[in-house]
N, CA and C atoms of all chains as a GROMACS GRO file, in nm:
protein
  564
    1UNK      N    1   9.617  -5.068   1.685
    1UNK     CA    2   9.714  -4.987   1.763
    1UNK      C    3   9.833  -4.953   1.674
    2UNK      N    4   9.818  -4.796   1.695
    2UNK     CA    5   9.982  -4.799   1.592
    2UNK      C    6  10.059  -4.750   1.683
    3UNK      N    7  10.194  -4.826   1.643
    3UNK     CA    8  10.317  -4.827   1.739
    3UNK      C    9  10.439  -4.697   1.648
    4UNK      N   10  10.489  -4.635   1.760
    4UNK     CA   11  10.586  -4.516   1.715
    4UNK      C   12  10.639  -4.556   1.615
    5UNK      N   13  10.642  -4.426   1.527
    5UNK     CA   14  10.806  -4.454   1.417
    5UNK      C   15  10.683  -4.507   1.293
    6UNK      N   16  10.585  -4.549   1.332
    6UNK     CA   17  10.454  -4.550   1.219
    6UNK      C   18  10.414  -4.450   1.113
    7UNK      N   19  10.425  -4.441   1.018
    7UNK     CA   20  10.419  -4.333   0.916
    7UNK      C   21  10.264  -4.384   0.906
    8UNK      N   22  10.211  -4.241   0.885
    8UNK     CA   23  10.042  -4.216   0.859
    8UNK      C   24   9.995  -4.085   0.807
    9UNK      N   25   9.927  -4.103   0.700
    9UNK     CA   26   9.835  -4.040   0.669
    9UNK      C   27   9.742  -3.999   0.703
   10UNK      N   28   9.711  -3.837   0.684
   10UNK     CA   29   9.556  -3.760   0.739
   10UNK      C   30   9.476  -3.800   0.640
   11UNK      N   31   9.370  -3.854   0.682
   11UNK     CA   32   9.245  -3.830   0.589
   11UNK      C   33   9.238  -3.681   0.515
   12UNK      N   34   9.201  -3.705   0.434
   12UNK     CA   35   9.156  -3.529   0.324
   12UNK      C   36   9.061  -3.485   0.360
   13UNK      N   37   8.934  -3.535   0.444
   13UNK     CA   38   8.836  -3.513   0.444
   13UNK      C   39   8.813  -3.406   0.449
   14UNK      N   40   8.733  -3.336   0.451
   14UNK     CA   41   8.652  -3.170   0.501
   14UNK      C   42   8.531  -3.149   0.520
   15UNK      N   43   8.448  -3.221   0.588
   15UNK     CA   44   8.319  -3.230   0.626
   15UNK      C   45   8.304  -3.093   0.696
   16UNK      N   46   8.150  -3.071   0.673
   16UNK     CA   47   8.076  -2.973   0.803
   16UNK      C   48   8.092  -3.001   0.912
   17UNK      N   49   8.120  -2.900   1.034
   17UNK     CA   50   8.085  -2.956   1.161
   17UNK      C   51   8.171  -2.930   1.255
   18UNK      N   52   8.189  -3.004   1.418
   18UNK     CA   53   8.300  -3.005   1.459
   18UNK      C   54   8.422  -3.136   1.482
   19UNK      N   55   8.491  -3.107   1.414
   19UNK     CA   56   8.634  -3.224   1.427
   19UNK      C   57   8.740  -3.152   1.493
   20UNK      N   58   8.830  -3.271   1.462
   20UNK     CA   59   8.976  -3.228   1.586
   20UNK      C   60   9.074  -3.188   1.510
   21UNK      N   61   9.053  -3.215   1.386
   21UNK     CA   62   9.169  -3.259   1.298
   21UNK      C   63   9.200  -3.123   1.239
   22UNK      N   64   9.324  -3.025   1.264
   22UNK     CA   65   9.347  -2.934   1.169
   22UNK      C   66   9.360  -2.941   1.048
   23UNK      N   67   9.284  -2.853   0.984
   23UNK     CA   68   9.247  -2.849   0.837
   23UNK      C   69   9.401  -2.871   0.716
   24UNK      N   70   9.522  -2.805   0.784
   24UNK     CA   71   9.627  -2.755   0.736
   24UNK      C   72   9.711  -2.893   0.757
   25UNK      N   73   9.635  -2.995   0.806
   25UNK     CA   74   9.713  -3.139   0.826
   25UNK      C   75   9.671  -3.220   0.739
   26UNK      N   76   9.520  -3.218   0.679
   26UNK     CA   77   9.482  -3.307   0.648
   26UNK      C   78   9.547  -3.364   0.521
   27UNK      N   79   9.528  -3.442   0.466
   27UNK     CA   80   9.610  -3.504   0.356
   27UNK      C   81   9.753  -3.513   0.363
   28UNK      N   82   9.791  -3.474   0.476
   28UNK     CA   83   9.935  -3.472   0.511
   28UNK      C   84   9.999  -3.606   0.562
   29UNK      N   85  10.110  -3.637   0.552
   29UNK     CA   86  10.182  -3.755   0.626
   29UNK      C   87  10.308  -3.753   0.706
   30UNK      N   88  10.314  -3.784   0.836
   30UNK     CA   89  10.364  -3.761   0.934
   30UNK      C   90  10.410  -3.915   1.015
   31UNK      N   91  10.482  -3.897   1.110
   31UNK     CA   92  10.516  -3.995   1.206
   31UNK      C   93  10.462  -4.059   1.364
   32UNK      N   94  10.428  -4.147   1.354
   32UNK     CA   95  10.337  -4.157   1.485
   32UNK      C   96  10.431  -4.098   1.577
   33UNK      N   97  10.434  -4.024   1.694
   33UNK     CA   98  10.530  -3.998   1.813
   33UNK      C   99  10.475  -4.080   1.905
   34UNK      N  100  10.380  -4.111   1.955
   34UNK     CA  101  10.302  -4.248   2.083
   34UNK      C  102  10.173  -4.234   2.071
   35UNK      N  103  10.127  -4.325   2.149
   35UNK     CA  104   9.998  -4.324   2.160
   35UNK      C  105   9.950  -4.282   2.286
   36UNK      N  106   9.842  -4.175   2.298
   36UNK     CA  107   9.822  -4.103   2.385
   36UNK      C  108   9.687  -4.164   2.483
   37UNK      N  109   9.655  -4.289   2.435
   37UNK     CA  110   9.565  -4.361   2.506
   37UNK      C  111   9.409  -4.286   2.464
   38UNK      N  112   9.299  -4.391   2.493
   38UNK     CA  113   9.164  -4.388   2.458
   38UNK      C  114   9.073  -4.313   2.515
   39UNK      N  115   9.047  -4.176   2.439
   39UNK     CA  116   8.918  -4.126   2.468
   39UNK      C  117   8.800  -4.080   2.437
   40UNK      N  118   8.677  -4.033   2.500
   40UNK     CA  119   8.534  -4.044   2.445
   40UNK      C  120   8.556  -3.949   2.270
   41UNK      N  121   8.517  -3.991   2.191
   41UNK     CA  122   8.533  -3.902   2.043
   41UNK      C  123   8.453  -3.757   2.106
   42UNK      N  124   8.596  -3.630   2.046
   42UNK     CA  125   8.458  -3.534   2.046
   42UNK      C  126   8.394  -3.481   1.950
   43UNK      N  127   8.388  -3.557   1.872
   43UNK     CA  128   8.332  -3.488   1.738
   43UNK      C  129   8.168  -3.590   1.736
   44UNK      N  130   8.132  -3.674   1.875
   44UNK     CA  131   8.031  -3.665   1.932
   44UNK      C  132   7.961  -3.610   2.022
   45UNK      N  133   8.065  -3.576   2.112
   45UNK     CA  134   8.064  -3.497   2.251
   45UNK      C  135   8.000  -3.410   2.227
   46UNK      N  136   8.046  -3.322   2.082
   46UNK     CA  137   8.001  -3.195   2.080
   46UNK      C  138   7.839  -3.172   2.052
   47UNK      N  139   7.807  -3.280   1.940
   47UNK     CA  140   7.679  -3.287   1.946
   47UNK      C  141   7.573  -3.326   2.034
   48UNK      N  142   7.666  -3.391   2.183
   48UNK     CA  143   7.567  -3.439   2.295
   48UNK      C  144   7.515  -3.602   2.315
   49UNK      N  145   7.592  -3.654   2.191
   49UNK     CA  146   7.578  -3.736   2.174
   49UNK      C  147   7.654  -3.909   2.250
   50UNK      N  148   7.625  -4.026   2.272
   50UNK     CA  149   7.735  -4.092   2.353
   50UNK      C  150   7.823  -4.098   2.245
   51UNK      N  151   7.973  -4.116   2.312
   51UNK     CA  152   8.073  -4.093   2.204
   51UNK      C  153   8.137  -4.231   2.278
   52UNK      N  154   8.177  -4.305   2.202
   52UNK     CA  155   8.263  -4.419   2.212
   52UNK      C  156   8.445  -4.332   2.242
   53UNK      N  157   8.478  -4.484   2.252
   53UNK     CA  158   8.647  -4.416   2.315
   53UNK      C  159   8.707  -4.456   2.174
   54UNK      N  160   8.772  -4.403   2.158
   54UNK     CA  161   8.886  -4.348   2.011
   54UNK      C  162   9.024  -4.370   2.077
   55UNK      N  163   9.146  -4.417   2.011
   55UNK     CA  164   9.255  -4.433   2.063
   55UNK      C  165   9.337  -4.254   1.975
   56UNK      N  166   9.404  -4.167   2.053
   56UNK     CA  167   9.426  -4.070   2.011
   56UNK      C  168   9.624  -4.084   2.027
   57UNK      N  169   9.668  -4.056   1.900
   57UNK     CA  170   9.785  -4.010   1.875
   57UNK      C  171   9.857  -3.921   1.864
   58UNK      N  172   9.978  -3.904   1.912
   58UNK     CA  173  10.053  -3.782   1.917
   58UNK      C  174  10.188  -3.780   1.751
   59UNK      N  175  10.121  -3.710   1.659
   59UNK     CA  176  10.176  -3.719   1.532
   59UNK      C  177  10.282  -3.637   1.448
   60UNK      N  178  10.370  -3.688   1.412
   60UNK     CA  179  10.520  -3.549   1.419
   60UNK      C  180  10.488  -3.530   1.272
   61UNK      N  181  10.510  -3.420   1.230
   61UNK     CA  182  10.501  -3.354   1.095
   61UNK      C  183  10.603  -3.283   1.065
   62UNK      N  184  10.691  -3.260   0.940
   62UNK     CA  185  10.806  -3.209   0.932
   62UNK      C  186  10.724  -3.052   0.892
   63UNK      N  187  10.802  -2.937   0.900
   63UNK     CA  188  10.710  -2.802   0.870
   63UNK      C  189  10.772  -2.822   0.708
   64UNK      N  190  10.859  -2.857   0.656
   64UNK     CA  191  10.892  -2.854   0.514
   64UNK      C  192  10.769  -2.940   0.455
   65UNK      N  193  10.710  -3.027   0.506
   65UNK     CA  194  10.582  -3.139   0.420
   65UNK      C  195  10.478  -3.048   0.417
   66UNK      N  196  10.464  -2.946   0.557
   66UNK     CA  197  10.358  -2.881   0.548
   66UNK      C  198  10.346  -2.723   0.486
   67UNK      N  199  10.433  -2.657   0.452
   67UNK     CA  200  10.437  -2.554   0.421
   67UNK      C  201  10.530  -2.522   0.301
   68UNK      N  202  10.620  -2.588   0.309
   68UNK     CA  203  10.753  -2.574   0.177
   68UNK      C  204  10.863  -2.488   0.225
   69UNK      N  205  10.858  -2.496   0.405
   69UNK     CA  206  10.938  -2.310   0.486
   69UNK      C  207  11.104  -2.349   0.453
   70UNK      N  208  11.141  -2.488   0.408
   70UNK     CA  209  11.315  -2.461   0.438
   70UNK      C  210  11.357  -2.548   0.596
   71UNK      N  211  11.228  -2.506   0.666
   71UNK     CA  212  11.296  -2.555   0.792
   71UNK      C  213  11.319  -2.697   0.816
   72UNK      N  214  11.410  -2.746   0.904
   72UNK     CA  215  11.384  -2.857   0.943
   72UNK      C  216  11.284  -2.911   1.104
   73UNK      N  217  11.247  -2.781   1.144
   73UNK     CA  218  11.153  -2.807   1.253
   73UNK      C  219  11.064  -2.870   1.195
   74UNK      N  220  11.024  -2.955   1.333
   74UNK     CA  221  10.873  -3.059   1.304
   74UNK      C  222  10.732  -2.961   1.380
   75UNK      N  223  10.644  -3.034   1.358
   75UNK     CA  224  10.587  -2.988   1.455
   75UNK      C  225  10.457  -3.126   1.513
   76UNK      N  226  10.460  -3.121   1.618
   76UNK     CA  227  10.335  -3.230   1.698
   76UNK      C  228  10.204  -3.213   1.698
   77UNK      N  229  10.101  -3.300   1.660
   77UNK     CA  230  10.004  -3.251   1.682
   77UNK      C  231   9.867  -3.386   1.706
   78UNK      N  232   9.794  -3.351   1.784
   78UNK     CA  233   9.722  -3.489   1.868
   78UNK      C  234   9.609  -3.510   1.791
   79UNK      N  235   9.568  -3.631   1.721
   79UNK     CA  236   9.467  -3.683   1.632
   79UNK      C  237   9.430  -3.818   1.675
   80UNK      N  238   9.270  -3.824   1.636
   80UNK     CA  239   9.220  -3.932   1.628
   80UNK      C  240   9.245  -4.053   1.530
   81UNK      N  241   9.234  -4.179   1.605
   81UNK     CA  242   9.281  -4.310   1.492
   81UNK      C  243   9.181  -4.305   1.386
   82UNK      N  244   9.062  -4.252   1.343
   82UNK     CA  245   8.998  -4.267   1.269
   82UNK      C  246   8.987  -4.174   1.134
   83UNK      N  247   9.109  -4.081   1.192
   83UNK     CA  248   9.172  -3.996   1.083
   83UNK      C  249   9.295  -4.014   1.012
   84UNK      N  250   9.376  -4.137   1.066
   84UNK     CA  251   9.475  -4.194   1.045
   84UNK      C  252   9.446  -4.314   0.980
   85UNK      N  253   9.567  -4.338   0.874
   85UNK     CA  254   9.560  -4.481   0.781
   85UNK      C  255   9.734  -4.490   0.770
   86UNK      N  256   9.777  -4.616   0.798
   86UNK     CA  257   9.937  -4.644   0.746
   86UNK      C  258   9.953  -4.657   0.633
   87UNK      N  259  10.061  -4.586   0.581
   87UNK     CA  260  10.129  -4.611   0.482
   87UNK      C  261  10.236  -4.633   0.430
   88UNK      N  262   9.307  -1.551   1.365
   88UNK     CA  263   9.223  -1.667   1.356
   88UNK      C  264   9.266  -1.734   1.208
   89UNK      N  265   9.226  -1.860   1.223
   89UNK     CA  266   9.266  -1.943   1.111
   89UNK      C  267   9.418  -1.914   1.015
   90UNK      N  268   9.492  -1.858   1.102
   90UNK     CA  269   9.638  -1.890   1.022
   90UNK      C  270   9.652  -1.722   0.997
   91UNK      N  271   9.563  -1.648   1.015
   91UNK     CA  272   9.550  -1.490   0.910
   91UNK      C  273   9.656  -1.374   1.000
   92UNK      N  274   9.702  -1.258   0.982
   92UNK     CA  275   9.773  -1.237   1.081
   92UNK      C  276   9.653  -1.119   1.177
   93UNK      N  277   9.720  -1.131   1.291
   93UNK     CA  278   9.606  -1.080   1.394
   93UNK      C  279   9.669  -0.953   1.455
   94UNK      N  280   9.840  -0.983   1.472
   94UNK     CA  281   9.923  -0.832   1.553
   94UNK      C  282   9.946  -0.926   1.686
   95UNK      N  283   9.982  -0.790   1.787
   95UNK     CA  284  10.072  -0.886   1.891
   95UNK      C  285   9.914  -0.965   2.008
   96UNK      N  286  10.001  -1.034   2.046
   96UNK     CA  287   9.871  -1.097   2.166
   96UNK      C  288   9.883  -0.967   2.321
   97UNK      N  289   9.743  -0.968   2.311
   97UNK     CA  290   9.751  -0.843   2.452
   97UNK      C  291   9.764  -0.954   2.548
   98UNK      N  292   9.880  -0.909   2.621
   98UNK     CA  293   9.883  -0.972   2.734
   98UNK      C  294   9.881  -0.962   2.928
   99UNK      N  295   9.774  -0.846   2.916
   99UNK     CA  296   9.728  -0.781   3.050
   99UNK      C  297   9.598  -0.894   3.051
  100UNK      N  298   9.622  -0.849   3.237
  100UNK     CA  299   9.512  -0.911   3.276
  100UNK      C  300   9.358  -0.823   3.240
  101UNK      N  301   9.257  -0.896   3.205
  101UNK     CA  302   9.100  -0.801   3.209
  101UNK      C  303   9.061  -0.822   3.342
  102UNK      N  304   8.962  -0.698   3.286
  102UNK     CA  305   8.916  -0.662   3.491
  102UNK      C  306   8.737  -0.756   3.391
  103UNK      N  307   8.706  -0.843   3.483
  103UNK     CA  308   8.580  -0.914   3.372
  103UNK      C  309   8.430  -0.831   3.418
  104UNK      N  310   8.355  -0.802   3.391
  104UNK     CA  311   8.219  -0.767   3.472
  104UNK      C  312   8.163  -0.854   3.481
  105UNK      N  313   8.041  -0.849   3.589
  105UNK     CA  314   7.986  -0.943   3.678
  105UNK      C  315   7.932  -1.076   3.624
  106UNK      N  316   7.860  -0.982   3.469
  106UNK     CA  317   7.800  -1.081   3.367
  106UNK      C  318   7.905  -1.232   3.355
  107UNK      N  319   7.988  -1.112   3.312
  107UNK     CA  320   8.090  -1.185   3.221
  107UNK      C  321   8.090  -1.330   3.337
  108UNK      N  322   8.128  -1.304   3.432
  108UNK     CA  323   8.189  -1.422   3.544
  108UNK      C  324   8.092  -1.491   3.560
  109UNK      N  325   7.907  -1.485   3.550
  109UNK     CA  326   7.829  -1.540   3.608
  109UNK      C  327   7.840  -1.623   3.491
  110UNK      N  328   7.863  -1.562   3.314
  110UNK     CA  329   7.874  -1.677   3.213
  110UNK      C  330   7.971  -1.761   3.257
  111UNK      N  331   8.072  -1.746   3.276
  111UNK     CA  332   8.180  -1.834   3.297
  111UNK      C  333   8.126  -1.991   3.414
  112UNK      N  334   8.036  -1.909   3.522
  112UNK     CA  335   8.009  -1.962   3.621
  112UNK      C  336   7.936  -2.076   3.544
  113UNK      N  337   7.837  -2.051   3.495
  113UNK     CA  338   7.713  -2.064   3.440
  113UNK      C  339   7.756  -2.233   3.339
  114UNK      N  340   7.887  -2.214   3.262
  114UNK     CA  341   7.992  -2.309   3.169
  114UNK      C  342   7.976  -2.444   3.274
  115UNK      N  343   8.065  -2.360   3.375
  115UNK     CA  344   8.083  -2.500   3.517
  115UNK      C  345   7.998  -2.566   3.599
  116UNK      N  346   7.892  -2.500   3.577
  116UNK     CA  347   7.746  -2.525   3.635
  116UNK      C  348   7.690  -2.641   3.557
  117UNK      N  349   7.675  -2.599   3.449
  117UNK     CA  350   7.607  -2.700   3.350
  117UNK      C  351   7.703  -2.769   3.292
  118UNK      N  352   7.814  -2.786   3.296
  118UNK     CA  353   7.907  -2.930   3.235
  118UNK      C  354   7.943  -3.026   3.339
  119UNK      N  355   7.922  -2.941   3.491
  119UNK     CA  356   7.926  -3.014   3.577
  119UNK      C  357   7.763  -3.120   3.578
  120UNK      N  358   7.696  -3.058   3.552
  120UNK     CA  359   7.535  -3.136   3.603
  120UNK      C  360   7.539  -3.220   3.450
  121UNK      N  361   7.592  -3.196   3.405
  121UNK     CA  362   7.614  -3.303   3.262
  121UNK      C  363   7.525  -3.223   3.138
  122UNK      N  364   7.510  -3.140   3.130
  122UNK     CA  365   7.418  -3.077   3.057
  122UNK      C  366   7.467  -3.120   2.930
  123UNK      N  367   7.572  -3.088   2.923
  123UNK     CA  368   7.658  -3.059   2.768
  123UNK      C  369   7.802  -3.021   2.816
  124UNK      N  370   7.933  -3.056   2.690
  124UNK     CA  371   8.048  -3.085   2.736
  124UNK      C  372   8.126  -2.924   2.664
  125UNK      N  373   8.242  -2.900   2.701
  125UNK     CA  374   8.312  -2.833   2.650
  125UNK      C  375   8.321  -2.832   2.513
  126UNK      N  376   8.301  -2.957   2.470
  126UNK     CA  377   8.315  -2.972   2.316
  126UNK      C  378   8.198  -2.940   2.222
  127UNK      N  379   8.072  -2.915   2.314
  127UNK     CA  380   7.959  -2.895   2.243
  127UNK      C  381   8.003  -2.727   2.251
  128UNK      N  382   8.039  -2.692   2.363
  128UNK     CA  383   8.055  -2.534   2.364
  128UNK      C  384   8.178  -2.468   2.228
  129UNK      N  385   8.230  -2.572   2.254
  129UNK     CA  386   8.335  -2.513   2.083
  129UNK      C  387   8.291  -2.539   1.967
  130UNK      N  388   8.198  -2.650   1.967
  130UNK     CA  389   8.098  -2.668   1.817
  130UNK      C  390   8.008  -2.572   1.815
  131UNK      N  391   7.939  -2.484   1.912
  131UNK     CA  392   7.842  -2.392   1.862
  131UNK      C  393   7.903  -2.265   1.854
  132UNK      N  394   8.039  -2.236   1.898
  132UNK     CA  395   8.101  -2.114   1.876
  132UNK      C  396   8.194  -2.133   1.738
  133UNK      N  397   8.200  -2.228   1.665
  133UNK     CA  398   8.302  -2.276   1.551
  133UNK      C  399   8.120  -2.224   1.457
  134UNK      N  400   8.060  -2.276   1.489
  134UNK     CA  401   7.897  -2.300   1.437
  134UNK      C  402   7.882  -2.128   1.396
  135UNK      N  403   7.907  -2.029   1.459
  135UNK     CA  404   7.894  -1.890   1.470
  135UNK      C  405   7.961  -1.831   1.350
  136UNK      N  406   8.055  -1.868   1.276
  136UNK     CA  407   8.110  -1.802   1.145
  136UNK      C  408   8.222  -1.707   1.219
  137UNK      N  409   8.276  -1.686   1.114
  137UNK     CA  410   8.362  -1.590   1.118
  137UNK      C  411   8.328  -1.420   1.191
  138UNK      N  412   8.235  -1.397   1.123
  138UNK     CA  413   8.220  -1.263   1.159
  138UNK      C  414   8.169  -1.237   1.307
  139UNK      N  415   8.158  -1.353   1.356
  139UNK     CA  416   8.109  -1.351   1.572
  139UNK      C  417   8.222  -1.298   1.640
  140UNK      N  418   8.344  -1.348   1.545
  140UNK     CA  419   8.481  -1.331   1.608
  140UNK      C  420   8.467  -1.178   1.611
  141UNK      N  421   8.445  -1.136   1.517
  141UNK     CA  422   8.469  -0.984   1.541
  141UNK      C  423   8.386  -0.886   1.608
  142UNK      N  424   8.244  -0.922   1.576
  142UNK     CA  425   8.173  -0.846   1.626
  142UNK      C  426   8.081  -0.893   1.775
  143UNK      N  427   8.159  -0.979   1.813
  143UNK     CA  428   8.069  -1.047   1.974
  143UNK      C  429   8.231  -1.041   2.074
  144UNK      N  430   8.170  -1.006   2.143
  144UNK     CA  431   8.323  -1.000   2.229
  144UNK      C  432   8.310  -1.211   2.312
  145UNK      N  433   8.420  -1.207   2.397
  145UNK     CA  434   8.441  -1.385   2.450
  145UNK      C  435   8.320  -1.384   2.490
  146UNK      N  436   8.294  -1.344   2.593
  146UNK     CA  437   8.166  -1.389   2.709
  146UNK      C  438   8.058  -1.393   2.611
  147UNK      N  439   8.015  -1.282   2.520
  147UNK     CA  440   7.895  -1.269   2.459
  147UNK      C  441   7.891  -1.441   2.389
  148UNK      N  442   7.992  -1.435   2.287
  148UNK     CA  443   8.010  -1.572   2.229
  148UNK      C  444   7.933  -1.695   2.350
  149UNK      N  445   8.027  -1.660   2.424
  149UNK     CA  446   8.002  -1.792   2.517
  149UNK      C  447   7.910  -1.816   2.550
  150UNK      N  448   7.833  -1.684   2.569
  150UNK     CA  449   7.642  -1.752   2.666
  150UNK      C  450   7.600  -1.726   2.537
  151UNK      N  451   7.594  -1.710   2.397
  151UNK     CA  452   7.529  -1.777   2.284
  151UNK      C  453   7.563  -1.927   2.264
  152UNK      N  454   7.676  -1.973   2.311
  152UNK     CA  455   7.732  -2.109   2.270
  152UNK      C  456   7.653  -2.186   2.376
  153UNK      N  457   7.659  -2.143   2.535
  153UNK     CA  458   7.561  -2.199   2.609
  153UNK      C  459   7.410  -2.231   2.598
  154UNK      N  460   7.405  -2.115   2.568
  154UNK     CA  461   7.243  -2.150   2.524
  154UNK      C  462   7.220  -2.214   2.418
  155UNK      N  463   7.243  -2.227   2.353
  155UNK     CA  464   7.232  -2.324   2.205
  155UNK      C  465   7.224  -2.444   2.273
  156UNK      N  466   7.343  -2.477   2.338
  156UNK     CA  467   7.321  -2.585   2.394
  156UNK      C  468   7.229  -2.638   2.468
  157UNK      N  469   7.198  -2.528   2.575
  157UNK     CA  470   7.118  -2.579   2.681
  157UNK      C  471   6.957  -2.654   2.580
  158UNK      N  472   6.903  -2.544   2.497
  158UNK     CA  473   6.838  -2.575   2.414
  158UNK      C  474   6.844  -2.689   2.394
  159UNK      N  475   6.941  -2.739   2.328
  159UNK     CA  476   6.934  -2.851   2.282
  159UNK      C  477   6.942  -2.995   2.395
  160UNK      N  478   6.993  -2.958   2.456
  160UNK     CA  479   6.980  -3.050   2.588
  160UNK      C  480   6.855  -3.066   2.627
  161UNK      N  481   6.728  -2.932   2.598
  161UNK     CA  482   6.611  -2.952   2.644
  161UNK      C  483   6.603  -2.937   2.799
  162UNK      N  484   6.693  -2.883   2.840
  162UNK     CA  485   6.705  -2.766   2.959
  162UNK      C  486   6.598  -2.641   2.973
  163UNK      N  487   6.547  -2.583   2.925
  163UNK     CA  488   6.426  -2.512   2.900
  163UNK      C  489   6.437  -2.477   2.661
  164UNK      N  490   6.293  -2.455   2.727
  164UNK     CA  491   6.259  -2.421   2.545
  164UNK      C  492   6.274  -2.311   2.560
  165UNK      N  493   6.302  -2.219   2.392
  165UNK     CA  494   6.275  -2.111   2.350
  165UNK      C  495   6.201  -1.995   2.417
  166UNK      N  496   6.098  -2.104   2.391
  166UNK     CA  497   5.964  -1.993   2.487
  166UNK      C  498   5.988  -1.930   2.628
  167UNK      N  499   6.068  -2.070   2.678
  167UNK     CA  500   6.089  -2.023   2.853
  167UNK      C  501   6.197  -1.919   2.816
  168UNK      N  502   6.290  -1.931   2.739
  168UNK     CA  503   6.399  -1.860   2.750
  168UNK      C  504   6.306  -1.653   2.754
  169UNK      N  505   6.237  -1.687   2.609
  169UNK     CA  506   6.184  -1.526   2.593
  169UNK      C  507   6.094  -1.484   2.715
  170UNK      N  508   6.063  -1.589   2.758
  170UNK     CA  509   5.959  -1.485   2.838
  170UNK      C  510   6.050  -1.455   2.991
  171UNK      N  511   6.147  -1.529   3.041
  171UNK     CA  512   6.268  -1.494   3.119
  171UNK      C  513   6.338  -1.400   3.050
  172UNK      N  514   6.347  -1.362   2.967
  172UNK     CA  515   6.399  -1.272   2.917
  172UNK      C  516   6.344  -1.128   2.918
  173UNK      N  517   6.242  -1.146   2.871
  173UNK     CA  518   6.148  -1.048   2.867
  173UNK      C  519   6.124  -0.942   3.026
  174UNK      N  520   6.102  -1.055   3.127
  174UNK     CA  521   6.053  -1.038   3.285
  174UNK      C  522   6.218  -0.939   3.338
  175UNK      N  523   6.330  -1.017   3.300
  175UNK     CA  524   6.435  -0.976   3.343
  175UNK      C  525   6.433  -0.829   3.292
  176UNK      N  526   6.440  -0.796   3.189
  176UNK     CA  527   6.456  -0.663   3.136
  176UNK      C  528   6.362  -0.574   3.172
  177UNK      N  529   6.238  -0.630   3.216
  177UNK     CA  530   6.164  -0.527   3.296
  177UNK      C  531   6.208  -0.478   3.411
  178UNK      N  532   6.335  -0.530   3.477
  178UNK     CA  533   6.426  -0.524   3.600
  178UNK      C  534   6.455  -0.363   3.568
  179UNK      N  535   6.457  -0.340   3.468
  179UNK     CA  536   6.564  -0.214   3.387
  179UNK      C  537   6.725  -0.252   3.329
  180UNK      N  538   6.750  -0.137   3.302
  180UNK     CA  539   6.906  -0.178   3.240
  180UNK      C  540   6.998  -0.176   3.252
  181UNK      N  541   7.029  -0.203   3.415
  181UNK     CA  542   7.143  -0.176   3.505
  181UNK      C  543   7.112  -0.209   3.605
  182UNK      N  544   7.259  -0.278   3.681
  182UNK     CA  545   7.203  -0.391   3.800
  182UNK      C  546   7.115  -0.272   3.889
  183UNK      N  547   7.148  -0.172   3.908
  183UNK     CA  548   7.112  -0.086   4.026
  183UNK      C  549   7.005  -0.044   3.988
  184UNK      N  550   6.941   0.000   3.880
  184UNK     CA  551   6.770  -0.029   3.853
  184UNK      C  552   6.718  -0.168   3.863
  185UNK      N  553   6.764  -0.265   3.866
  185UNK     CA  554   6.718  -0.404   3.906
  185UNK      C  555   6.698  -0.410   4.073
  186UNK      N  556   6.818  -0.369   4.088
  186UNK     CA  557   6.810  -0.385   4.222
  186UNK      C  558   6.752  -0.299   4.339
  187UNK      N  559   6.713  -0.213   4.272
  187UNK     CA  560   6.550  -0.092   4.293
  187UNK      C  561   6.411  -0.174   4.253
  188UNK      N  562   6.425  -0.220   4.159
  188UNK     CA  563   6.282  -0.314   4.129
  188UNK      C  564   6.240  -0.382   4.257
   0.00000   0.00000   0.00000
């Protein structure tokens, strides 16, 4: 369980297929905002498959980490724990 | 799509045709009976490439994304699909020649 104010890392990954994880996040590092509680993965769902429950996070990203814009807006965005690692 | 610029978002309501609504229907039908989930319906329309976006309008997308699925659910085969297919279009090509058949 990661608790707010948690700094984490996106996986880099880039597999085929369907995931949750925006592409433009990945390798990125951001701030936990809460935890949005446990649900079925859909990156089984989609295949039809049983999907176990995943604990899903709500993750703050500064737009300067992600783009280089100047701004100081963040922006939120909801990911699976299995795309997340602390650092 | 994917970050690229697109212009403004139209924001009128569409008037949908009949099709269109029976796909829609068709979504709630089968995610309700458990067929397959919303998420399988965005993996076979992500599955479609780029160029579906442009040249398939929503609904079309959608009852390709359905059926893929259903397929795969093993909801009917291929075969059943063509030869329902086939029978239907002998209806003609407009509800009102169907509905003369």
């Amino acid at each position: 369980m990661l608790e707010p104010g948690t700094r984490v890392q996106v996986a880099r990954h880039m597999p085929p297929g369907h995931v949750r994880t925006p592409a433009y996040l990945r390798g990125r590092t951001g701030i936990i905002e809460r935890a949005l509680g446990a649900f079925p993965n859909p990156e089984l769902l989609a295949y039809g498959l049983r999907a176990d429950r995943v604990p899903l996070y709500r993750v703050t990203f500064r737009l300067d980490d992600l783009w280089d814009s100047g701004s100081t807006d963040t922006l939120d965005a909801e990911i699976y724990a299995h795309w997340l690692k602390e650092v | 799509m994917g970050g690229n610029p697109a212009g403004p978002v139209p924001r009128d309501d569409h008037d949908f045709a009949l099709w269109e609504k029976r796909v829609d229907a068709l979504m709630i039908l089968a995610s309700g009976a458990g067929l397959f989930t919303v998420d399988g319906l965005r993996r076979a329309l992500e599955d479609m490439g780029e160029a579906a976006f442009e040249d398939m309008s929503y609904y079309e997308r959608w009852i390709a994304a359905i059926n893929q699925n259903l397929i795969e659910a093993g909801t009917y085969t291929t075969a059943e699909l063509a030869e329902k297919m086939t029978e239907v279009q002998e209806r003609g090509q407009t509800y009102a020649e169907a509905n003369r058949a």
